[in-house]
mmCIF file of the N, C-alpha and C atoms, coordinates in Angstrom:
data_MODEL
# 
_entry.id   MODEL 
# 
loop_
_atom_site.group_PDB 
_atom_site.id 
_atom_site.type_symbol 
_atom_site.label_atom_id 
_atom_site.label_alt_id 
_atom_site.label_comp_id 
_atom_site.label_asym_id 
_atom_site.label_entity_id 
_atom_site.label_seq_id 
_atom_site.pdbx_PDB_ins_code 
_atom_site.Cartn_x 
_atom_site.Cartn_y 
_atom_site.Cartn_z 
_atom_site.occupancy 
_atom_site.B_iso_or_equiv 
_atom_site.pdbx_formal_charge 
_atom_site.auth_seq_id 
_atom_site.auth_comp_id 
_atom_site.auth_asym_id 
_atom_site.auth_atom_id 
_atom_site.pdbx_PDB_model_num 
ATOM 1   N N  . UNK A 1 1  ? -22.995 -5.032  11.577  1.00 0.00 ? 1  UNK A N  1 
ATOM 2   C CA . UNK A 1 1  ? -21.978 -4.189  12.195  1.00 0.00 ? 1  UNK A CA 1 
ATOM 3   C C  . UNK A 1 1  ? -20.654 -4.933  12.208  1.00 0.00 ? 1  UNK A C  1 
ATOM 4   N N  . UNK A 1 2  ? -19.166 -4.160  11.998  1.00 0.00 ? 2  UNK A N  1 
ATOM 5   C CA . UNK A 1 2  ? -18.308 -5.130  12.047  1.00 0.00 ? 2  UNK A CA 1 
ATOM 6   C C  . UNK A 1 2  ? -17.456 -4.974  13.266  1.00 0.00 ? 2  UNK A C  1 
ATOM 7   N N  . UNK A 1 3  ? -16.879 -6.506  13.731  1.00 0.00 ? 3  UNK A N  1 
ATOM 8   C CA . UNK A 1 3  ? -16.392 -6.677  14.804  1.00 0.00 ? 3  UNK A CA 1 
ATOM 9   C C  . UNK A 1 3  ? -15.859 -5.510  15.296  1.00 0.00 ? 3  UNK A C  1 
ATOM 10  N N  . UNK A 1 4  ? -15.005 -5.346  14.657  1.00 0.00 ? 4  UNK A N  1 
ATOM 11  C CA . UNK A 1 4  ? -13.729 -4.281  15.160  1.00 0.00 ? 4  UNK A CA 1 
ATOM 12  C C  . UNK A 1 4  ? -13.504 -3.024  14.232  1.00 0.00 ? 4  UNK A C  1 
ATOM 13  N N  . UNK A 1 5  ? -13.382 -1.845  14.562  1.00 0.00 ? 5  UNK A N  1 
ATOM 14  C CA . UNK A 1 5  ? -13.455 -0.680  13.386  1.00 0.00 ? 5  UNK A CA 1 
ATOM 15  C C  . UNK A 1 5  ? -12.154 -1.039  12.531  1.00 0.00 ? 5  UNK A C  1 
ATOM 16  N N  . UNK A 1 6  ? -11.299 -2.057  12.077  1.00 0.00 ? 6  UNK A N  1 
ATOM 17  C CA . UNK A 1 6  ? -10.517 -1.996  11.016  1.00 0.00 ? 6  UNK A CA 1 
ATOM 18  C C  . UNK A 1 6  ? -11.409 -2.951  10.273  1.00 0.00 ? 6  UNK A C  1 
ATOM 19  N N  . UNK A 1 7  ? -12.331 -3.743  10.481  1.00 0.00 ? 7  UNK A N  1 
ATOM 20  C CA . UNK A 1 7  ? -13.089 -4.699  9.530   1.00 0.00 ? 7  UNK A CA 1 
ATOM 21  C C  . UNK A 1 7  ? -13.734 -3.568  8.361   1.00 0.00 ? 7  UNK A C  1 
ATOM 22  N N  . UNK A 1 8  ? -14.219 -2.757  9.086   1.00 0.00 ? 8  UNK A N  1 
ATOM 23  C CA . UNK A 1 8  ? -14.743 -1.764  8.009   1.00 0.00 ? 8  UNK A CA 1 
ATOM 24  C C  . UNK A 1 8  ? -14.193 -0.979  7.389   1.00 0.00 ? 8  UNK A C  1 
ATOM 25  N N  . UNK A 1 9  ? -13.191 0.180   7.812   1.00 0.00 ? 9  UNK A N  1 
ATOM 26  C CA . UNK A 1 9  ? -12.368 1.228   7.358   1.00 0.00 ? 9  UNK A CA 1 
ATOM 27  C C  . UNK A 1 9  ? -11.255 0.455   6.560   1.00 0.00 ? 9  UNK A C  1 
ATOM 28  N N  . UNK A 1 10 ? -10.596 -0.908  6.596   1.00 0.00 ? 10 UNK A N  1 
ATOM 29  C CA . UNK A 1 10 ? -9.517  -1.754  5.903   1.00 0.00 ? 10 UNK A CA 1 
ATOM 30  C C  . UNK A 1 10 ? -10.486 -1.779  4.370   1.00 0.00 ? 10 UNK A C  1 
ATOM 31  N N  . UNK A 1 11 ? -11.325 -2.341  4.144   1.00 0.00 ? 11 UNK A N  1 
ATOM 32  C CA . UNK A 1 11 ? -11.653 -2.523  2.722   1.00 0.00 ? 11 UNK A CA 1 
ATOM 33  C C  . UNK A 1 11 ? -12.145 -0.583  2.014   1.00 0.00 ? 11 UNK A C  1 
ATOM 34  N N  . UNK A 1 12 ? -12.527 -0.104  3.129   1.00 0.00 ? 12 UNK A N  1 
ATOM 35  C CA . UNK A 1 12 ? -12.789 1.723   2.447   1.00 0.00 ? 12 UNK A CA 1 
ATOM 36  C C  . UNK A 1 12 ? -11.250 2.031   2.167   1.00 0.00 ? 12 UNK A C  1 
ATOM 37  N N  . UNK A 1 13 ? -10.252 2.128   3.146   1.00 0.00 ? 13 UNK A N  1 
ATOM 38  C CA . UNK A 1 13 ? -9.096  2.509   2.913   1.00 0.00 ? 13 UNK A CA 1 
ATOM 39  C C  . UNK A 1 13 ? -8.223  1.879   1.655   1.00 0.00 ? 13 UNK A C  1 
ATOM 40  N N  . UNK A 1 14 ? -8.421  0.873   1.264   1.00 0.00 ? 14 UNK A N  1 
ATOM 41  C CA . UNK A 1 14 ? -7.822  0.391   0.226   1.00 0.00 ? 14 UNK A CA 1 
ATOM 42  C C  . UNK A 1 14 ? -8.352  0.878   -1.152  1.00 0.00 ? 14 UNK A C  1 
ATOM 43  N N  . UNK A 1 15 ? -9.686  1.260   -0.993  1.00 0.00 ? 15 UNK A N  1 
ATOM 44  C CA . UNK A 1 15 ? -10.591 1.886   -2.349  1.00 0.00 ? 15 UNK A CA 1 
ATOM 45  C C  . UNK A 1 15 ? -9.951  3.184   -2.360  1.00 0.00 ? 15 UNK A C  1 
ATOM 46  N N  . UNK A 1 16 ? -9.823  3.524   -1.426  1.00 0.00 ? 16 UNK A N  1 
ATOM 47  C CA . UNK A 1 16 ? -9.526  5.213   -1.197  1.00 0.00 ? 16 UNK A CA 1 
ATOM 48  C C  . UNK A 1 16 ? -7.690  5.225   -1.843  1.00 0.00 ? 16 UNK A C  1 
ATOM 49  N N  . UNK A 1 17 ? -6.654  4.544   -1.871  1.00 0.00 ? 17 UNK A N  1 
ATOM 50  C CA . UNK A 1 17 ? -5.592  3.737   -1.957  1.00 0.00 ? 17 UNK A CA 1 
ATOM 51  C C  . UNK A 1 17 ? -5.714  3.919   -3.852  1.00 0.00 ? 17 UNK A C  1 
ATOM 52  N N  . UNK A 1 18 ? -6.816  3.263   -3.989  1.00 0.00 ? 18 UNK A N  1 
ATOM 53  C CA . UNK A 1 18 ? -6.760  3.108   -5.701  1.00 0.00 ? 18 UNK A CA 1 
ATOM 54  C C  . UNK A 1 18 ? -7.205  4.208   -6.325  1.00 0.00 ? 18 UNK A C  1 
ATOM 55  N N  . UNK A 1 19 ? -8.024  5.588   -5.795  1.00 0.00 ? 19 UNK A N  1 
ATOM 56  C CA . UNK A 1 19 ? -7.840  6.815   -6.375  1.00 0.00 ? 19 UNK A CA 1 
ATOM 57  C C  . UNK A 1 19 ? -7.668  8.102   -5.563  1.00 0.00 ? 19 UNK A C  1 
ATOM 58  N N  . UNK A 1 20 ? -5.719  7.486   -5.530  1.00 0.00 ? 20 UNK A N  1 
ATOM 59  C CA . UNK A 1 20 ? -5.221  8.462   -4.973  1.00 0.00 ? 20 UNK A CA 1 
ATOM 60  C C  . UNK A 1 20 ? -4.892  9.861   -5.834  1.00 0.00 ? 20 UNK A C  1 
ATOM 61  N N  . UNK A 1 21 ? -4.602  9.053   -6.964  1.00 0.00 ? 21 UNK A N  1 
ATOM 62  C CA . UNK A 1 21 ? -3.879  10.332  -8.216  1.00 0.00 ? 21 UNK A CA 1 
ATOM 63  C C  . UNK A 1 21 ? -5.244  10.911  -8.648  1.00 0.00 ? 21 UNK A C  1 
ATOM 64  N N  . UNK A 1 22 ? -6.568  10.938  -8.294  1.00 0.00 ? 22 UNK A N  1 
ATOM 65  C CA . UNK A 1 22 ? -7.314  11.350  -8.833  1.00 0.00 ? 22 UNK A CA 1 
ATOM 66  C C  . UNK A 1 22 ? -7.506  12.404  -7.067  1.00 0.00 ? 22 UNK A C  1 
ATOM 67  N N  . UNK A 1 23 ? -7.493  12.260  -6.421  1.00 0.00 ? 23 UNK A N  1 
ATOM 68  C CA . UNK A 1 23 ? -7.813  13.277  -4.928  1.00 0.00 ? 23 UNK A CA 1 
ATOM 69  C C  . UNK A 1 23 ? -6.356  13.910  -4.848  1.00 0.00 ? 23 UNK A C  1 
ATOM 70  N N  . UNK A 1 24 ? -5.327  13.660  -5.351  1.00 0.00 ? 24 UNK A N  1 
ATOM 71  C CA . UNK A 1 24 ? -4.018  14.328  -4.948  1.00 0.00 ? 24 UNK A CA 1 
ATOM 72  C C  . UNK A 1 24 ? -3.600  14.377  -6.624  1.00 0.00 ? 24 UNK A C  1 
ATOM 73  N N  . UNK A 1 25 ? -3.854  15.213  -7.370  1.00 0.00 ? 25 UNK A N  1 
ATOM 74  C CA . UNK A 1 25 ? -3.511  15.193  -8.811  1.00 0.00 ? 25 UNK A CA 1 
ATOM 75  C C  . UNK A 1 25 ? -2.223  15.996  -8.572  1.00 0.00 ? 25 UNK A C  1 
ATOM 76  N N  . UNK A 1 26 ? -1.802  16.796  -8.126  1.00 0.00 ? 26 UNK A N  1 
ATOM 77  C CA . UNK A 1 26 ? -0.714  17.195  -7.952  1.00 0.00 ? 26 UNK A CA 1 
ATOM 78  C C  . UNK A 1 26 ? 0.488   16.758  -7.647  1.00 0.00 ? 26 UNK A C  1 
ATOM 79  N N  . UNK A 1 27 ? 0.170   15.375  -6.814  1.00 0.00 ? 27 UNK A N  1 
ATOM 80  C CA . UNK A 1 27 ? 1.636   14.870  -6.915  1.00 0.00 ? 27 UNK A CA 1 
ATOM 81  C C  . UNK A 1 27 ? 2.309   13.476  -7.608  1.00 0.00 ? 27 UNK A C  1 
ATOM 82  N N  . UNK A 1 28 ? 3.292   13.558  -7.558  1.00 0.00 ? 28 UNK A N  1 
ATOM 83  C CA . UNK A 1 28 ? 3.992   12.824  -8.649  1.00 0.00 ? 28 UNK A CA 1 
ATOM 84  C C  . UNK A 1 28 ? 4.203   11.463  -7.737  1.00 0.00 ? 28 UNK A C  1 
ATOM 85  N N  . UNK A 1 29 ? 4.168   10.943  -7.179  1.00 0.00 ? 29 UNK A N  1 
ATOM 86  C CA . UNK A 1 29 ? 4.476   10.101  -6.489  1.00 0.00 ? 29 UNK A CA 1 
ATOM 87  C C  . UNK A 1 29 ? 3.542   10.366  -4.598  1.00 0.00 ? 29 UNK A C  1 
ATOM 88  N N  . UNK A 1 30 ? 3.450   9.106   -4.236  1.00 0.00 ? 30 UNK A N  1 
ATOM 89  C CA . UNK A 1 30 ? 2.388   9.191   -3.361  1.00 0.00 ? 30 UNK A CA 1 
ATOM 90  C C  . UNK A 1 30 ? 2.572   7.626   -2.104  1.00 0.00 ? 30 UNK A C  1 
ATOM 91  N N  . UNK A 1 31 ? 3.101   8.065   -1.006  1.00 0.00 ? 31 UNK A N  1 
ATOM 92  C CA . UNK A 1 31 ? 3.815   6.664   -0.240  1.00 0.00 ? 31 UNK A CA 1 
ATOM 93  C C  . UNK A 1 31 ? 2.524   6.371   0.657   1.00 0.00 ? 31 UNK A C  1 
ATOM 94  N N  . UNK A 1 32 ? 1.986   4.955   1.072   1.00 0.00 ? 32 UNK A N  1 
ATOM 95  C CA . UNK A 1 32 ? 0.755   4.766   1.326   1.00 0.00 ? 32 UNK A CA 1 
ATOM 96  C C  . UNK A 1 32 ? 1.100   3.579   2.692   1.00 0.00 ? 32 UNK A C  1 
ATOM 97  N N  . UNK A 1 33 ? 1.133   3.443   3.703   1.00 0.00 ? 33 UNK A N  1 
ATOM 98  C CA . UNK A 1 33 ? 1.811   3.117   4.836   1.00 0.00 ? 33 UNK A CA 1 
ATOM 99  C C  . UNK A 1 33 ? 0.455   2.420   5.355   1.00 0.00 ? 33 UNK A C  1 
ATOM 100 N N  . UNK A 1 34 ? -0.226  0.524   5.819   1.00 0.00 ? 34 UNK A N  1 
ATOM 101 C CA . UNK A 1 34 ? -0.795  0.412   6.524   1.00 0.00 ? 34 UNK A CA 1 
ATOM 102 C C  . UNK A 1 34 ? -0.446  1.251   7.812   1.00 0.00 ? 34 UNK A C  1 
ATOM 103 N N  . UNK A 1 35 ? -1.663  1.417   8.628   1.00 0.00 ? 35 UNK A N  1 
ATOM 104 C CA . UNK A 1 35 ? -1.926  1.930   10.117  1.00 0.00 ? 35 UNK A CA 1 
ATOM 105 C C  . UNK A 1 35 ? -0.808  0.940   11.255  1.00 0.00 ? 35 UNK A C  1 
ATOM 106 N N  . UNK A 1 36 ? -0.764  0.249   10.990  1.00 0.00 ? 36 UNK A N  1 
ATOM 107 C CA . UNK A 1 36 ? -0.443  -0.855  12.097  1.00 0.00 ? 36 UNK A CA 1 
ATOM 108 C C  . UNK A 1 36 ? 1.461   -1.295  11.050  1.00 0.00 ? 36 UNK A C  1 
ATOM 109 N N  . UNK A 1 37 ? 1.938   0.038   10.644  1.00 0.00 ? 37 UNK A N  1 
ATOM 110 C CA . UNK A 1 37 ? 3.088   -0.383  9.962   1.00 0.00 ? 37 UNK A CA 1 
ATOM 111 C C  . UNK A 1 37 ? 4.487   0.621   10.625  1.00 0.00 ? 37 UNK A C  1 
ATOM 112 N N  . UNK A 1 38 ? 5.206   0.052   11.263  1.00 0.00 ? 38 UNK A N  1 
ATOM 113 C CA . UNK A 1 38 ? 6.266   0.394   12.060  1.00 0.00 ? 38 UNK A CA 1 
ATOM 114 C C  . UNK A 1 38 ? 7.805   1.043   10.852  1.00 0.00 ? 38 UNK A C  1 
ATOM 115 N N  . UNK A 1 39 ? 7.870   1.838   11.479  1.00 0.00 ? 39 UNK A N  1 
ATOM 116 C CA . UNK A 1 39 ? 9.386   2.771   10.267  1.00 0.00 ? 39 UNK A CA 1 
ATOM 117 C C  . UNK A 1 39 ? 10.353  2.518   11.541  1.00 0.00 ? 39 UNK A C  1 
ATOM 118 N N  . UNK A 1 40 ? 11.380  1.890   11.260  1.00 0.00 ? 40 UNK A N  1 
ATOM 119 C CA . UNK A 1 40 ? 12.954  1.863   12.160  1.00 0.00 ? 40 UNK A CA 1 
ATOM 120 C C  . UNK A 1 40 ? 13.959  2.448   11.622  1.00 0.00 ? 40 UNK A C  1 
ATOM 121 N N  . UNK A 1 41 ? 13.732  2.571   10.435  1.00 0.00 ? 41 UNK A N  1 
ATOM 122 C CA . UNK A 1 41 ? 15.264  3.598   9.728   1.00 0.00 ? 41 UNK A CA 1 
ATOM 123 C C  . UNK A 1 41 ? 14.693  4.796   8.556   1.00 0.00 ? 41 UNK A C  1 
ATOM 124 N N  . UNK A 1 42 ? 15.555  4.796   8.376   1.00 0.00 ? 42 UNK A N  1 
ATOM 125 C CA . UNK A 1 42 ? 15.341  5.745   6.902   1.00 0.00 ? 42 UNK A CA 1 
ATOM 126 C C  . UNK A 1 42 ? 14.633  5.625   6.327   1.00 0.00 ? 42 UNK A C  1 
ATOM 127 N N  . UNK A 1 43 ? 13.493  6.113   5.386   1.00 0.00 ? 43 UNK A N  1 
ATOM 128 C CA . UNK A 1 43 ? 12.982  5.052   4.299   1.00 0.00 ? 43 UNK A CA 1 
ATOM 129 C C  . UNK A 1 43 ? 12.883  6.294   2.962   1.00 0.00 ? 43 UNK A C  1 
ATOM 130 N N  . UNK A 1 44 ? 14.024  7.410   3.000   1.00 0.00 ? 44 UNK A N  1 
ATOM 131 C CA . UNK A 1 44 ? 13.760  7.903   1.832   1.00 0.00 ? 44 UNK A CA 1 
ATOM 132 C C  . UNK A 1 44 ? 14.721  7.881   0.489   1.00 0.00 ? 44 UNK A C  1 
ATOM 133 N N  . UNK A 1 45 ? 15.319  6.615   0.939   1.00 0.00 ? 45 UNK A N  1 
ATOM 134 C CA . UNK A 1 45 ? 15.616  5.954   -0.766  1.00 0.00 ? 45 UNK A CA 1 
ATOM 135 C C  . UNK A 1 45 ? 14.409  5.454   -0.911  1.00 0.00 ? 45 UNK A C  1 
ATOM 136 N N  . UNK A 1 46 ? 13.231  5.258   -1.097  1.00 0.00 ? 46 UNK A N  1 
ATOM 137 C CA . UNK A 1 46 ? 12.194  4.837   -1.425  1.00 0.00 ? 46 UNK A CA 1 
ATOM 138 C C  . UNK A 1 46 ? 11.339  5.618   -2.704  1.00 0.00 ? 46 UNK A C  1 
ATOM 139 N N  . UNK A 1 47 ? 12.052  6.668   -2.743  1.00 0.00 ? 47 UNK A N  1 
ATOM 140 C CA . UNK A 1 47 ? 11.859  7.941   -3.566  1.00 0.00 ? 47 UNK A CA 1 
ATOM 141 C C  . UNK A 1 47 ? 12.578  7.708   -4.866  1.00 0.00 ? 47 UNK A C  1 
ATOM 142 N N  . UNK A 1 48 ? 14.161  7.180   -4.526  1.00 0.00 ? 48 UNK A N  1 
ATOM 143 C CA . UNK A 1 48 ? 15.188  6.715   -5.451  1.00 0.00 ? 48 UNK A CA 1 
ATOM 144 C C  . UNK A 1 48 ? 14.328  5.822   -6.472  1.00 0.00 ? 48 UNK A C  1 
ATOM 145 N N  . UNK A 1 49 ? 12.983  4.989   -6.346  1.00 0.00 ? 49 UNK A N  1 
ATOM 146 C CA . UNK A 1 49 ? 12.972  3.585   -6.820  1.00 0.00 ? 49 UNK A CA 1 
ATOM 147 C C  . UNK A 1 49 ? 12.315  4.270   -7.587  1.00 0.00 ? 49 UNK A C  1 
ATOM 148 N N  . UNK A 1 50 ? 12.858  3.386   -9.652  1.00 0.00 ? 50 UNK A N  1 
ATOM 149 C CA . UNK A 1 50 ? 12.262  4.316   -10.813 1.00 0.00 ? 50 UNK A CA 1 
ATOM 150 C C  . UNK A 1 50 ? 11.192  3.608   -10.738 1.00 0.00 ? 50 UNK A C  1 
ATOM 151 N N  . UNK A 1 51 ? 10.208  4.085   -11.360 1.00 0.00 ? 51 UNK A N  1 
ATOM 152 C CA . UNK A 1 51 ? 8.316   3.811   -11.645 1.00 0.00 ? 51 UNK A CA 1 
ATOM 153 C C  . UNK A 1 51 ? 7.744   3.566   -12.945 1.00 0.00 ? 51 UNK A C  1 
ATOM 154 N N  . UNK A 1 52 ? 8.746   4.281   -13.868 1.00 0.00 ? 52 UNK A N  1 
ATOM 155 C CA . UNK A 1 52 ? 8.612   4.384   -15.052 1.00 0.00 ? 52 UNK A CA 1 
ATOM 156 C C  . UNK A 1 52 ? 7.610   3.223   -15.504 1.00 0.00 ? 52 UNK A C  1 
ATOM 157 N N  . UNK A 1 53 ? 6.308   3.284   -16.130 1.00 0.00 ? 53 UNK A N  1 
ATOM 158 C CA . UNK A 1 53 ? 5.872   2.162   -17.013 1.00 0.00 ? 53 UNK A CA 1 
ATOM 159 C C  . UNK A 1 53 ? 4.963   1.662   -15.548 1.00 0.00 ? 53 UNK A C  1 
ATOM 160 N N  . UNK A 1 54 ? 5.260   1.758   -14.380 1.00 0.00 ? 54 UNK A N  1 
ATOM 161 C CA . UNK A 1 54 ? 3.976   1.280   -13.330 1.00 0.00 ? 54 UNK A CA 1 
ATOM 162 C C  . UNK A 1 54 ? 2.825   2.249   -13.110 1.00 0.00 ? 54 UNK A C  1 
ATOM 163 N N  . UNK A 1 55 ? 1.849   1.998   -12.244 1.00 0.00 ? 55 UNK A N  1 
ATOM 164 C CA . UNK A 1 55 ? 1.079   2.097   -11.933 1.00 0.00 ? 55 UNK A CA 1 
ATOM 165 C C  . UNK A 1 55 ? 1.392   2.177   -10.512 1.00 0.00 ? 55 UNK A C  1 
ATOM 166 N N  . UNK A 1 56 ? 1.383   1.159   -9.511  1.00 0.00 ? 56 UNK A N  1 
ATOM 167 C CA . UNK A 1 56 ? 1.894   1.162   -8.179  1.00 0.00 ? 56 UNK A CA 1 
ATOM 168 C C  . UNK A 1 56 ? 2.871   0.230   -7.785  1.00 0.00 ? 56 UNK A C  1 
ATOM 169 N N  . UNK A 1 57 ? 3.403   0.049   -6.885  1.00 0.00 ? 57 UNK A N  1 
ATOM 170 C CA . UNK A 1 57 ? 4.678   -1.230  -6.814  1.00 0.00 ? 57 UNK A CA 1 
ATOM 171 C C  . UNK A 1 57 ? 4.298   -1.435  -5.013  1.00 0.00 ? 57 UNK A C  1 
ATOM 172 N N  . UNK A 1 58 ? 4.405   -2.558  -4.854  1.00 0.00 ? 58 UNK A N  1 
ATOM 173 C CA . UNK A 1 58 ? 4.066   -3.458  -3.686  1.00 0.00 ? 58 UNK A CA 1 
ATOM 174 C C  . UNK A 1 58 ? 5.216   -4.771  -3.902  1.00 0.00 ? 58 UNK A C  1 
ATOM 175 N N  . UNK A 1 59 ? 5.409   -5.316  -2.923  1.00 0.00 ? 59 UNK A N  1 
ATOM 176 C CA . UNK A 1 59 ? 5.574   -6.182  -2.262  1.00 0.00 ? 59 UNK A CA 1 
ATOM 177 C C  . UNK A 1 59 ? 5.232   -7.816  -2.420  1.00 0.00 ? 59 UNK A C  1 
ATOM 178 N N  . UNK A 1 60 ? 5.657   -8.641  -2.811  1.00 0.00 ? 60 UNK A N  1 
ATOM 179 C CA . UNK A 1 60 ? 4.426   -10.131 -3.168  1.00 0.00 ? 60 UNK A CA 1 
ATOM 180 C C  . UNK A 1 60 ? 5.746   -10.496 -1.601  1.00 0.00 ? 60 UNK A C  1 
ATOM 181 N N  . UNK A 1 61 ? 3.832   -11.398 -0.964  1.00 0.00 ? 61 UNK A N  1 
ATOM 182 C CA . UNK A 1 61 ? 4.074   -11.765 0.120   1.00 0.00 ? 61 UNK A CA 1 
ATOM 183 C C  . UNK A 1 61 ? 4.721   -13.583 0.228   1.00 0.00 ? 61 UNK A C  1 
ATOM 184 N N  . UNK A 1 62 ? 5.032   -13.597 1.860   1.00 0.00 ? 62 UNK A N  1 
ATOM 185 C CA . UNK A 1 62 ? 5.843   -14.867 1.635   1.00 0.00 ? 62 UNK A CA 1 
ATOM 186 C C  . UNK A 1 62 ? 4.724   -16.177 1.916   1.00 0.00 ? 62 UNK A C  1 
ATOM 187 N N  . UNK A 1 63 ? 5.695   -17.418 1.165   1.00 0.00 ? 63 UNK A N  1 
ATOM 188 C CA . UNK A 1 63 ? 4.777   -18.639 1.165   1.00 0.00 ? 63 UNK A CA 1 
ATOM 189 C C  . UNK A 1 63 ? 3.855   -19.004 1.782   1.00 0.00 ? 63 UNK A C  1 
ATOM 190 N N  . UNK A 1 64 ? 4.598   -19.015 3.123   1.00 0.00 ? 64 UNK A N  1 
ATOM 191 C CA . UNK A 1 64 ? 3.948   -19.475 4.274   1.00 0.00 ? 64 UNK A CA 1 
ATOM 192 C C  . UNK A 1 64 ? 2.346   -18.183 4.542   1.00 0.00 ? 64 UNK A C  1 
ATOM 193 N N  . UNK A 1 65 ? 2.567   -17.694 4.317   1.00 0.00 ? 65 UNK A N  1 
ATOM 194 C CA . UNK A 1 65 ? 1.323   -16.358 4.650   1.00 0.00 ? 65 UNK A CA 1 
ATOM 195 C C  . UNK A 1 65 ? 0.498   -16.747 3.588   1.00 0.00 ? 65 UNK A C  1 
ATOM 196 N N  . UNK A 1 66 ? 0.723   -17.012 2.167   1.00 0.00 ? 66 UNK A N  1 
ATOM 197 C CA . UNK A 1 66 ? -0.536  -16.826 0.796   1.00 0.00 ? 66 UNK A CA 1 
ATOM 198 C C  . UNK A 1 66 ? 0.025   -18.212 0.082   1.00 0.00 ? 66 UNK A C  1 
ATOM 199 N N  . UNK A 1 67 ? -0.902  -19.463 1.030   1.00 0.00 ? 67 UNK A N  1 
ATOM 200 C CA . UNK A 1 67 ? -1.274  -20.450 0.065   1.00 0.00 ? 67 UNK A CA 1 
ATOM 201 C C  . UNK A 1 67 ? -2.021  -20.455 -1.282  1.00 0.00 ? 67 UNK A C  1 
ATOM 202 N N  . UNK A 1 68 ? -2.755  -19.631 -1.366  1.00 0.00 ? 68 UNK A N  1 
ATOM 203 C CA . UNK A 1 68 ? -3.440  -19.579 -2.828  1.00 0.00 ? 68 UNK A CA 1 
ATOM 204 C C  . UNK A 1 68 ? -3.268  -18.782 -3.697  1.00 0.00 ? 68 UNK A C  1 
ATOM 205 N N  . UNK A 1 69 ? -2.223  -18.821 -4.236  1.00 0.00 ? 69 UNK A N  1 
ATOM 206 C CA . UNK A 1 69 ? -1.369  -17.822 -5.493  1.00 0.00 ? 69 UNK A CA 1 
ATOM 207 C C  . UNK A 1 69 ? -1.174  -16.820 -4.875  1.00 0.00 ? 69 UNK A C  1 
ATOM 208 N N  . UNK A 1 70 ? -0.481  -16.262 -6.060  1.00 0.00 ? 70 UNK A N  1 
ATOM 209 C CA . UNK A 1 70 ? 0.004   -14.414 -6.031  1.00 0.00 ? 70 UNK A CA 1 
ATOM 210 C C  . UNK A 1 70 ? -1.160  -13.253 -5.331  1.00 0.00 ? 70 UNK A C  1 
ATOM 211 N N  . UNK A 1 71 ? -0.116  -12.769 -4.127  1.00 0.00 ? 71 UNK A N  1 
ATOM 212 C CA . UNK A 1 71 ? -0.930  -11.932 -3.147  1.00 0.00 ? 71 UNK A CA 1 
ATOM 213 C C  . UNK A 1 71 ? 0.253   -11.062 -3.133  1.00 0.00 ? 71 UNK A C  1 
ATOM 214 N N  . UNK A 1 72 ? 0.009   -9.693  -3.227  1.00 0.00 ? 72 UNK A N  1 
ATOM 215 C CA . UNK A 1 72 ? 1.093   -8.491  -2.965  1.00 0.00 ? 72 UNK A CA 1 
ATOM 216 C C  . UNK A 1 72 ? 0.736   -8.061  -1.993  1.00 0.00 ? 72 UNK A C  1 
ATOM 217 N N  . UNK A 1 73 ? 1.329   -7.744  -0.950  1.00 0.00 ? 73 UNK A N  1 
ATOM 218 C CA . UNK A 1 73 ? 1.119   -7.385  0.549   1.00 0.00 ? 73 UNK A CA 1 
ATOM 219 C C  . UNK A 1 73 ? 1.109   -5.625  0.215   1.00 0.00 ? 73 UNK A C  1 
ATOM 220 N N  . UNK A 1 74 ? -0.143  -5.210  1.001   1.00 0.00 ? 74 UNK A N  1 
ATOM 221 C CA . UNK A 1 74 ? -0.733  -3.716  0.601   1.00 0.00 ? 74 UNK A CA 1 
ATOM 222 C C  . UNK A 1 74 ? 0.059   -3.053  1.746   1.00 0.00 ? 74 UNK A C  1 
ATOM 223 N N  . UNK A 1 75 ? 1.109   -3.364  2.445   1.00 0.00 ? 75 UNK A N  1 
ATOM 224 C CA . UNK A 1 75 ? 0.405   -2.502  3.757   1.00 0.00 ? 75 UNK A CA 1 
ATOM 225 C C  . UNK A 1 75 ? 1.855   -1.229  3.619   1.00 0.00 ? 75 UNK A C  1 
ATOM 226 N N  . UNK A 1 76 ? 2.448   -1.558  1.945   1.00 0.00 ? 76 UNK A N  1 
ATOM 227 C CA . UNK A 1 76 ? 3.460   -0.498  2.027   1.00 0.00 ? 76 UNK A CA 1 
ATOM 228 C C  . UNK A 1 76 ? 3.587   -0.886  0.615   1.00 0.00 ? 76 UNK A C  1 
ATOM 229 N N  . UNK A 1 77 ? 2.645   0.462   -0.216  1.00 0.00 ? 77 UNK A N  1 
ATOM 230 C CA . UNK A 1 77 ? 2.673   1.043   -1.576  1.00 0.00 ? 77 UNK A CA 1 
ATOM 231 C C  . UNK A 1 77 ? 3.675   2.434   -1.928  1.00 0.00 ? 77 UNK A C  1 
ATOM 232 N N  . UNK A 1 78 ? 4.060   2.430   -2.968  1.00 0.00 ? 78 UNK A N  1 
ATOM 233 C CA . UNK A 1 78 ? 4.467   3.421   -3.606  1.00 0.00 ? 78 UNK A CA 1 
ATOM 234 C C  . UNK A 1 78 ? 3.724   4.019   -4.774  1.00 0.00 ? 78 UNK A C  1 
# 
């Protein structure tokens, strides 16, 4: 059993994350917000940002947080 209900639903939610365009085929773009992620302003120039040639676009996190190589912080996909 896991500690706390994000131990479990965090690794389902991220699977669920990687086939989004296959459960939402209809849309062209798709904004994916961890639970525990705070909005203070605007965020719909976020729409503005071209995609062309990606797949998804994230974030690579800072030093101090990911000693062991390249880690893109999930908790705010496009």
């Amino acid at each position: 059993m896991c500690a706390n209900w994000y131990d479990g639903w965090g690794g389902y939610m991220v699977l669920i994350r990687a086939v989004y365009s296959k459960l939402f085929p209809n849309l062209d773009t798709i904004l994916s917000l961890d639970i525990d992620t705070l909005v203070n302003k605007d965020i719909s120039n976020l729409w503005d940002i071209n995609l062309d040639g990606y797949y998804v676009a994230g974030v690579r996190d800072t030093p101090e947080f990911n000693r062991n190589g390249l880690y893109i912080n999930g908790g705010v996909l496009l």
